[in-house]
C-alpha positions as CSV (number, residue, x, y, z in Angstrom):
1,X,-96.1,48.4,-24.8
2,X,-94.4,51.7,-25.8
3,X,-97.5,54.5,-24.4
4,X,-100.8,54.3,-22.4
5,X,-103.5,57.6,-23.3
6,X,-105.8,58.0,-21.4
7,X,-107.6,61.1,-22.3
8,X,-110.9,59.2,-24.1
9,X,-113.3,56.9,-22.5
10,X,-111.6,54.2,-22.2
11,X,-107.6,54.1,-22.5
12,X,-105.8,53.2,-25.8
13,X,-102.5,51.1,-25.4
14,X,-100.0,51.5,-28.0
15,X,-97.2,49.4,-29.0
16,X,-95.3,52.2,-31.6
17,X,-94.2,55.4,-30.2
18,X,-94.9,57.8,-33.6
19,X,-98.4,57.0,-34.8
20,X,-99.8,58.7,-37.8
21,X,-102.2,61.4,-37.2
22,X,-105.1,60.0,-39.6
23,X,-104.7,56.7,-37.3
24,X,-104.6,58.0,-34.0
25,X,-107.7,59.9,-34.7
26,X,-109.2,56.5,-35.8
27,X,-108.3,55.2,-32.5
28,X,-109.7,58.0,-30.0
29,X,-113.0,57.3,-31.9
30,X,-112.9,53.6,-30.9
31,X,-112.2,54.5,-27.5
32,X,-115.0,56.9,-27.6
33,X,-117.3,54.5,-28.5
34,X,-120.6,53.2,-26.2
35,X,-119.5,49.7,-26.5
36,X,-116.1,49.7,-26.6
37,X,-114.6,47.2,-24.0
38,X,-111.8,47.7,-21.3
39,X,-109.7,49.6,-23.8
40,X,-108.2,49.8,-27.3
41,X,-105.1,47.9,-28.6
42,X,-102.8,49.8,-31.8
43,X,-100.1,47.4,-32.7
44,X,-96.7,48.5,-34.1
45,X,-97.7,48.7,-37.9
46,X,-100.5,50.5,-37.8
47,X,-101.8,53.1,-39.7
48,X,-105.3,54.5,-41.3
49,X,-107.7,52.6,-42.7
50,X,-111.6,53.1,-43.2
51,X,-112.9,53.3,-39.8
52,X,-110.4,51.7,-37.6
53,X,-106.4,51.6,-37.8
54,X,-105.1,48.7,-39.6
55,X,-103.5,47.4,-37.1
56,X,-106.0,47.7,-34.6
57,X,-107.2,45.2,-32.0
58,X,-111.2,46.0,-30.5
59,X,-113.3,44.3,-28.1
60,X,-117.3,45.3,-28.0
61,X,-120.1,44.6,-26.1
62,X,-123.2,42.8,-27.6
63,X,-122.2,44.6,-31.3
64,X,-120.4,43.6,-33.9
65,X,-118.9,46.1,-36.1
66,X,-118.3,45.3,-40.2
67,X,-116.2,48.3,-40.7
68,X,-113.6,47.0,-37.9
69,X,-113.2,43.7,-39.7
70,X,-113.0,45.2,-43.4
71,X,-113.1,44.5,-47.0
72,X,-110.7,41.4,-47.4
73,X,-112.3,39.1,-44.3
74,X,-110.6,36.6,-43.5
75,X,-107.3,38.0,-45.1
76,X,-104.0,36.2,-43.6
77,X,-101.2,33.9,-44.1
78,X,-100.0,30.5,-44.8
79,X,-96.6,29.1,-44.7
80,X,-94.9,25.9,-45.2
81,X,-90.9,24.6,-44.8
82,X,-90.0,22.4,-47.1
83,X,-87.1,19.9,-46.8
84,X,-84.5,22.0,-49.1
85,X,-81.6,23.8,-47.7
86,X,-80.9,25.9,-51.2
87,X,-82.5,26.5,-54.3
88,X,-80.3,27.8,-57.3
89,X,-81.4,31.2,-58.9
90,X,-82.0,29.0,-62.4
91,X,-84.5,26.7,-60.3
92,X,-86.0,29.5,-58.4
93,X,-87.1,31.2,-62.3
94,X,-88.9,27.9,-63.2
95,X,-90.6,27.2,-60.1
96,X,-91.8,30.7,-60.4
97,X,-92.7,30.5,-64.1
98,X,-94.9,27.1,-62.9
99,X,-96.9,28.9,-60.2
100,X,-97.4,31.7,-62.7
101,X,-99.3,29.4,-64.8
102,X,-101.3,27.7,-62.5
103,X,-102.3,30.4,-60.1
104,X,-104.1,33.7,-61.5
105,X,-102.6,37.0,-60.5
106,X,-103.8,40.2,-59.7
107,X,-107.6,40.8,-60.9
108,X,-107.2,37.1,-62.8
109,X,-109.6,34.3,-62.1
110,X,-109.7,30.6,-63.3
111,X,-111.1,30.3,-66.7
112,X,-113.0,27.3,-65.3
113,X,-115.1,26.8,-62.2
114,X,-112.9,25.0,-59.2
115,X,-114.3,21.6,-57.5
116,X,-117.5,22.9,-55.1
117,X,-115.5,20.2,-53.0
118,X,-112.8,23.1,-52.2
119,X,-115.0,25.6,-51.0
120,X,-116.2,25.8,-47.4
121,X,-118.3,23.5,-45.9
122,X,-120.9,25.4,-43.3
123,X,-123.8,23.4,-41.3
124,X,-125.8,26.9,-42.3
125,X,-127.7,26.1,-45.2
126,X,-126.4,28.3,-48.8
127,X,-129.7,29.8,-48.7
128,X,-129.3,30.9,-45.1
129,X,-126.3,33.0,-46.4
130,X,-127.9,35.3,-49.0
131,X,-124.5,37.5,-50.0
132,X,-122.5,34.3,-50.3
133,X,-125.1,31.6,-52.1
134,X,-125.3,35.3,-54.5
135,X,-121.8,35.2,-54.9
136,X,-121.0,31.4,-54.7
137,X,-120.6,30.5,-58.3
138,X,-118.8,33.3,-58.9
139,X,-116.5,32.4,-56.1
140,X,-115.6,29.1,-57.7
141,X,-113.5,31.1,-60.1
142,X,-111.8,32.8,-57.8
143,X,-110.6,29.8,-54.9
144,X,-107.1,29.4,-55.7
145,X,-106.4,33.3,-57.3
146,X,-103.9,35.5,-55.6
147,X,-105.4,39.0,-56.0
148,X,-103.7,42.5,-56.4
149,X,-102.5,45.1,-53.8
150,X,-100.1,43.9,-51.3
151,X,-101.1,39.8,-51.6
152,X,-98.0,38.2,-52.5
153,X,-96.6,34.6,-52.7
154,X,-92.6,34.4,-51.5
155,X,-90.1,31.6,-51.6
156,X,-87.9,32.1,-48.4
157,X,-84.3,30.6,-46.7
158,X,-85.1,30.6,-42.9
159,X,-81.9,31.2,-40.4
160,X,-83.1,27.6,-39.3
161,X,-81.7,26.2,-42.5
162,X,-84.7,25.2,-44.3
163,X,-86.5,27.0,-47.4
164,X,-89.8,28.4,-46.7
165,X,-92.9,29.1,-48.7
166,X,-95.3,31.6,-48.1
167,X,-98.7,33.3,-49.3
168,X,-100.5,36.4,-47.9
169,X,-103.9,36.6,-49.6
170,X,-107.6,36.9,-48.6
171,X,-111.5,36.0,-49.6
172,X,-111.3,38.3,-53.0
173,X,-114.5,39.1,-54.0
174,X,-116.8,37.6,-51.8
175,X,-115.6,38.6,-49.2
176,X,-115.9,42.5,-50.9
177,X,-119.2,42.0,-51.1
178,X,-120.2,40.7,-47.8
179,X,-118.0,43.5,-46.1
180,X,-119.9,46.0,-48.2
181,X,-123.4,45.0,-47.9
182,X,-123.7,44.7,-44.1
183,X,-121.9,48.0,-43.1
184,X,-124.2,49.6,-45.9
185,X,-127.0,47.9,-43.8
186,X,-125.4,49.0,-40.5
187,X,-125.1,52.2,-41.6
188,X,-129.1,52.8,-42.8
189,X,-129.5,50.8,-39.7
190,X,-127.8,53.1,-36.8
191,X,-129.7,56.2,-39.3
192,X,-132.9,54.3,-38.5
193,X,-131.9,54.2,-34.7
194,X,-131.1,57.2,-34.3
195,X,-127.2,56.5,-33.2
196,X,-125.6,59.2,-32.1
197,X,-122.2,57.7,-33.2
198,X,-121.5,60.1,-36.2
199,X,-121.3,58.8,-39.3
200,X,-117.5,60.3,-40.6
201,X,-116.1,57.7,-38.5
202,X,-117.6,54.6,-40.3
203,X,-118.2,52.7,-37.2
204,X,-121.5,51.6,-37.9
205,X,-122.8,48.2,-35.9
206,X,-124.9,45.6,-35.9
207,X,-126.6,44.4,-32.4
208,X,-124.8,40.5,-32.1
209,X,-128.5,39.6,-31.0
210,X,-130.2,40.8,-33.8
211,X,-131.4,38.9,-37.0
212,X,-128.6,41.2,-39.2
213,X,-125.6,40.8,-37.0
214,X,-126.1,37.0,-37.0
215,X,-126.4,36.9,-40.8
216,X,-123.2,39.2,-41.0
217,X,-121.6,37.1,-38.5
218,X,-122.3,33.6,-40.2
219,X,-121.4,35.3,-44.0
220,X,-118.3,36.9,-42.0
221,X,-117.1,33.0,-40.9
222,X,-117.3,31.7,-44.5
223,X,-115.2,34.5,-45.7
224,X,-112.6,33.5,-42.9
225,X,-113.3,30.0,-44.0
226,X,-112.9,30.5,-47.9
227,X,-109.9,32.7,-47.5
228,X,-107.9,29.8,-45.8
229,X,-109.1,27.6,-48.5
230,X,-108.0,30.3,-51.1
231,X,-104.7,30.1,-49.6
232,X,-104.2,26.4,-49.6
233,X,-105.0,25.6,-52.4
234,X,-102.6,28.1,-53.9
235,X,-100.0,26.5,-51.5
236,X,-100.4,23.5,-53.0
237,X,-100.4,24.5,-56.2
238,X,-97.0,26.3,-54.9
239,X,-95.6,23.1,-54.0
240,X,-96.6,21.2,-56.8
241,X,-94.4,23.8,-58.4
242,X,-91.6,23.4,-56.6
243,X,-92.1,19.1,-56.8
244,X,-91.6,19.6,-60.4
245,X,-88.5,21.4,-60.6
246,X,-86.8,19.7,-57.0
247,X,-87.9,16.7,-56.1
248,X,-88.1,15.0,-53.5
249,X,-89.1,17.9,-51.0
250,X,-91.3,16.9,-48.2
251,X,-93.4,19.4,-46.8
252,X,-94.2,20.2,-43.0
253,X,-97.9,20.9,-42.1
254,X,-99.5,24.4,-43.4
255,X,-99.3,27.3,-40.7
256,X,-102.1,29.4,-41.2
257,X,-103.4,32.9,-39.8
258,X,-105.8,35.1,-40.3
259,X,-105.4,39.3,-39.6
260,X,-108.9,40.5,-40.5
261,X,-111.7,39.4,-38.5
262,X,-114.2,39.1,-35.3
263,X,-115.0,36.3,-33.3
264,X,-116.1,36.4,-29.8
265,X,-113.4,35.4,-26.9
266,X,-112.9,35.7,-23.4
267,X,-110.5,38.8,-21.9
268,X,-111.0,40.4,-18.4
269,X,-113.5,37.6,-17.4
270,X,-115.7,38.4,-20.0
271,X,-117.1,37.1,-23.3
272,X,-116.6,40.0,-25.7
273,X,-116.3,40.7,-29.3
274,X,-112.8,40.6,-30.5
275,X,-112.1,43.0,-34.0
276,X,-109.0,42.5,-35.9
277,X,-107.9,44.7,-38.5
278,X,-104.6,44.0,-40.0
279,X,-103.5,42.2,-36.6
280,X,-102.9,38.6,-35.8
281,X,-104.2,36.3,-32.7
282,X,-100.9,35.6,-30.7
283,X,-102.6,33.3,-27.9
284,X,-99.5,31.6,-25.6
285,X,-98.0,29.2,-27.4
286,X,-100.0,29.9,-30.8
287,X,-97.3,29.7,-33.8
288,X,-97.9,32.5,-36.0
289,X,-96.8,35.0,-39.1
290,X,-95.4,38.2,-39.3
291,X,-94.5,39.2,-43.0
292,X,-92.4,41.9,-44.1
293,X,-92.2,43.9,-47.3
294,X,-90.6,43.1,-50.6
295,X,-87.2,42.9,-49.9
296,X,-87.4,42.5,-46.0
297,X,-87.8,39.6,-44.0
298,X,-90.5,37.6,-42.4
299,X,-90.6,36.0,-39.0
300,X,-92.5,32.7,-38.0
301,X,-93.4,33.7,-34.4
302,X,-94.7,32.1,-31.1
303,X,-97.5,34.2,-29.1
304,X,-97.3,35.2,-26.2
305,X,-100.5,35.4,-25.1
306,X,-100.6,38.9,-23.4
307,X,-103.8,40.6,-22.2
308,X,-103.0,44.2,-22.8
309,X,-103.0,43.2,-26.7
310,X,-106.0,41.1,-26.6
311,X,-103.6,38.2,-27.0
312,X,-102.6,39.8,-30.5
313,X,-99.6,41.1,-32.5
314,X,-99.1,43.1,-35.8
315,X,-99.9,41.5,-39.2
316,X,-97.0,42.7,-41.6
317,X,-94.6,45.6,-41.3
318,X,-97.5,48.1,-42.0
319,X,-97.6,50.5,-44.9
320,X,-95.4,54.3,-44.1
321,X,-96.6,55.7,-47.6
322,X,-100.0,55.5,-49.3
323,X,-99.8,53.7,-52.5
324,X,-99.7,57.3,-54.7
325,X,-97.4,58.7,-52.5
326,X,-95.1,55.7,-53.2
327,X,-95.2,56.2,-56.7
328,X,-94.4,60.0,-56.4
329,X,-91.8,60.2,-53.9
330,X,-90.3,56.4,-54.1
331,X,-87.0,55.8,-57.0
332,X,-87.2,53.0,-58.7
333,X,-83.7,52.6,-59.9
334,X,-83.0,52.7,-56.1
335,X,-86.0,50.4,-54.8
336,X,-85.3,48.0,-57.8
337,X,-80.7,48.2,-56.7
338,X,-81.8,47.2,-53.1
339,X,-83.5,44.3,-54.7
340,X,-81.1,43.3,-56.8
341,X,-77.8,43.6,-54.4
342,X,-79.6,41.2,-52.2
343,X,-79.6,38.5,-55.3
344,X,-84.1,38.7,-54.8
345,X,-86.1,37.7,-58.3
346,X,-88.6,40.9,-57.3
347,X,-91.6,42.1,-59.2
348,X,-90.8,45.7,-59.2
349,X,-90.6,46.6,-62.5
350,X,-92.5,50.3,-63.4
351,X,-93.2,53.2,-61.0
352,X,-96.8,51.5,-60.7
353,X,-94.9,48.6,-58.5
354,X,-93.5,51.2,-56.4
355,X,-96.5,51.4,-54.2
356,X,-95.6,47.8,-53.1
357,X,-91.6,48.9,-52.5
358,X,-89.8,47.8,-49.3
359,X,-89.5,52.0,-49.1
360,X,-93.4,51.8,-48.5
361,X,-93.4,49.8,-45.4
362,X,-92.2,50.1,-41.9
363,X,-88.8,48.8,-40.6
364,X,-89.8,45.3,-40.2
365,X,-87.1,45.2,-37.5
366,X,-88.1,47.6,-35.4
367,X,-91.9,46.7,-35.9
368,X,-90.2,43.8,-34.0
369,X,-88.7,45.2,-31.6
370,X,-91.6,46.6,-30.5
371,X,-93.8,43.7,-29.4
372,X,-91.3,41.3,-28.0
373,X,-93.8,41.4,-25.4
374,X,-96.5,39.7,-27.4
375,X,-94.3,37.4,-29.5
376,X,-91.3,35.6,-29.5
377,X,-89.1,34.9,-32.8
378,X,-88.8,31.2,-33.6
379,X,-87.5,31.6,-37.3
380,X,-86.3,35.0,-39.3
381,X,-86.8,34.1,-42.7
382,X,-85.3,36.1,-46.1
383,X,-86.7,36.4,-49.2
384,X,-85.6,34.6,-52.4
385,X,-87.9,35.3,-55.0
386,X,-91.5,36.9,-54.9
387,X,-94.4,37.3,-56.7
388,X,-96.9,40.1,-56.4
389,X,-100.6,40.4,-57.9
């Protein structure tokens, strides 16, 4: 932990030493809040989002907040080592010509509905959920689809010796929806109630007790749920690619972790309401992810388990430049150089990739370097070839 304020209602621990202004802000209004538990948690990449830091970590009392999960539930990570020790360059451009054709990019869906059998399966009736049955057949296009912004699929060589595969993506449009329609709800809601948490900082909750926070919370868990399926089945797809360009390659069993959810958990000797926003569960022993950016590595980590963080750690290297900013004040002849002397198939191509340049994000390293007291580094892993939506 780099800093400990303690000038709001309850303290907020930090694990960076120069957070944004925008995010900081974000946090003193978390700490500020009625329900806020023991104290608030900013990991290492943080920085603003809608309502709460990316990269924040908040436990409540008997509320659930939509804002403090987000738009992508369930967003996370998957990874997989494979048996190989090398791939050539020539080999790398087919596998990643095979995954371009079987998994959709960017705002791309299946032409075709995908096997109901892939989706989630919930002992909550479809009709129970009334966002998700809405949004189900829709969603059958969609399992299996990488989406836009900073969702990517990498093909990595691990300093263990092995190559690596990897996906970040979320619950695409469901998940949208569902994030949308209950803090729309919470927000008439709190109006209703008379809350006298104001409404610029988009922290409006649901009681966990109530009839709406359930419904949010059960739609919430199949967003989590289809995300991982999302992933996976685009892993698979991923190593069917690689199967038909290398084989034989065994595969280990998928890691998988999620940065953008709640879900209730014990801390201090107390059942409480854990929020995740663009940060990872890193319970002791629990094997997770920490991506970089384009160009920088990754690291397959072990938690920790510490209590300050909520038993949590940072989800990526966390974004230093808005995605306009990027494109304004980024070069692309230099972004694309550093891609290139490092032998990396990128996908920067235009100014418009610029907002997902490695000159967007953090130092990976030192986003590190700063919670070696939450994780430990089991594998640092270096990009070969990427593809972004």
């Amino acid at each position: 932990m780099k800093q400990v304020i303690t000038t709001e209602k309850q303290p907020i621990k930090l694990w960076l030493d120069d957070i944004e202004a925008g995010a900081f802000a974000q946090a003193r209004n978390l700490a500020n809040l009625p329900f806020v538990f023991h104290h608030v948690a900013v990991m290492p990449d943080a920085h603003q989002g809608y309502g709460m830091p990316i990269g924040g970590v908040m436990a409540s009392e008997e509320v659930v907040i939509p804002n403090a999960v987000g738009v992508d539930i369930g967003c996370g990570m998957c990874a997989v080592r494979t048996s190989l020790s090398s791939i050539s360059p020539e080999k790398l451009k087919m596998v990643l010509a095979e995954i371009r054709r079987t998994v959709p990019l960017g705002f791309k869906h299946h032409q075709h509905r995908q096997k109901t059998s892939l989706m989630p399966q919930t002992d909550v009736p479809l009709a129970d959920l009334p966002i998700v049955s809405r949004e189900y057949q829709s969603a059958l296009t969609q399992l299996g689809t990488l989406g836009g912004g900073n969702h990517f699929i990498e093909i990595q060589k691990g300093n263990d010796g092995h190559v690596w595969l990897m996906v970040h993506s979320g619950s695409r449009n469901i998940g949208f929806k569902v994030a949308n329609y209950y803090n729309r709800l919470a927000m008439e809601l709190n109006k209703r109630w008379g809350s006298k948490i104001p409404s610029n900082w988009q922290l409006a909750y649901l009681p966990i007790a109530s009839e709406a926070g359930q419904q949010y919370l059960q739609e919430m868990r199949y967003c989590v749920d289809f995300a991982y399926a999302n992933r996976k089945i685009m892993m698979e797809r991923i190593k069917d690619a690689v199967l038909a360009v290398t084989p034989p390659v065994f595969f280990e069993p998928i890691i998988n972790i999620a940065h953008n959810y709640a879900a209730m958990e014990v801390h201090y000797e107390k059942n409480v309401m854990v929020h995740r926003k663009g940060a990872t569960r890193a319970q002791d022993g629990e094997i997770g992810i920490i991506p970089g950016s384009q160009g920088t590595p990754s690291y397959i980590v072990r938690g920790l388990g510490n209590r300050e963080s909520f038993a949590s750690c940072a989800h990526g290297a966390g974004r230093k430049m808005g995605r306009k900013q990027a494109q304004r004040q980024l070069n692309l002849e230099q972004e694309k150089k550093r891609l290139d002397d490092q032998g990396i198939i990128h996908a920067i191509r235009s100014v418009g990739d610029l907002e997902e340049a490695a000159g967007a994000y953090k130092d990976i390293d030192q986003v590190i370097d700063n919670q070696l007291d939450l994780v430990e580094v089991l594998v640092e892993l270096h990009p070969l070839a990427v593809i972004k939506g």
